[in-house]
C-alpha positions in Angstrom: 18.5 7.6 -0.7 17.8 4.3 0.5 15.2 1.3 -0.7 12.6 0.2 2.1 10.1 -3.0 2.3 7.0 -2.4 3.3 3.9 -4.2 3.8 0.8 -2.7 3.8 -3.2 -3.5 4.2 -5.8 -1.1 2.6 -9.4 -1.2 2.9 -11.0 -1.7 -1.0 -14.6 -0.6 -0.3 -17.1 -1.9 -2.7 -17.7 2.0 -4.1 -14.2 1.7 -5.3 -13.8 0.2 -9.0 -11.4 -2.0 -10.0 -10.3 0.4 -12.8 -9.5 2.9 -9.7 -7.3 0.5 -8.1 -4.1 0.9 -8.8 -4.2 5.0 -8.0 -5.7 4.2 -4.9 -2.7 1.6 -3.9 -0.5 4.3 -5.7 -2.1 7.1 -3.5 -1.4 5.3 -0.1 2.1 4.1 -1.3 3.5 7.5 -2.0 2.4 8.5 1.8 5.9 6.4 2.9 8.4 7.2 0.1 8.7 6.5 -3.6 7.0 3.4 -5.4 9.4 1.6 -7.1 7.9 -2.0 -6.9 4.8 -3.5 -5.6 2.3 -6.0 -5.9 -0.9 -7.1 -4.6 -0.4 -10.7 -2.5 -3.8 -11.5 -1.1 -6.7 -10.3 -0.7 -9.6 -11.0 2.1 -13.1 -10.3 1.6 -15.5 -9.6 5.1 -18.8 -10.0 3.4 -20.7 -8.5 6.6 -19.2 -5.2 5.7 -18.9 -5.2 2.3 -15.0 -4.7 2.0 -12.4 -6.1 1.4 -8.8 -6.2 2.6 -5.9 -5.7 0.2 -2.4 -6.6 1.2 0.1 -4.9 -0.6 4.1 -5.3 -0.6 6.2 -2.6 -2.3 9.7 -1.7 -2.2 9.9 1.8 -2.0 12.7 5.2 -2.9 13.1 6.9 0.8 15.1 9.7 0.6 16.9 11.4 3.1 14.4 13.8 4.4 11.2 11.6 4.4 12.9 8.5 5.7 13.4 9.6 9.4 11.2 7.4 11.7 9.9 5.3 9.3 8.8 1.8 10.0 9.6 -0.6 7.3 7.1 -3.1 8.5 3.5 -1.6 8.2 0.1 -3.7 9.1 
């Protein structure tokens, strides 16, 4: 088992609600390992298409299995 940084942008379309947020950061998180930590740092907003772009740090549980090949480092 090992702990991994990673950094992460997500699209947040406007169809998304704020109340869905955190499951949908959650959701994308647990595609790399295990959430342990992570935080919203900025967030940029590209009116012309109505989204808006959510990056995310997180320290994350790899185990064993599901670490191989990943890259800590993710834009």
């Amino acid at each position: 088992m090992n702990l991994e940084f990673i950094e992460l942008d997500l699209d947040w379309s406007c169809e998304l609600r704020v109340f869905d947020l955190k499951n949908y950061i959650l959701s994308e998180l647990i595609k790399y390992g295990e959430p342990l930590r992570w935080a919203i740092t900025s967030v940029t907003t590209h009116s012309k298409e109505k989204i808006q772009i959510i990056s995310v740090e997180a320290v994350l549980v790899i185990h064993q299995d599901k670490g191989k090949g990943i890259n800590p480092v993710l834009n």
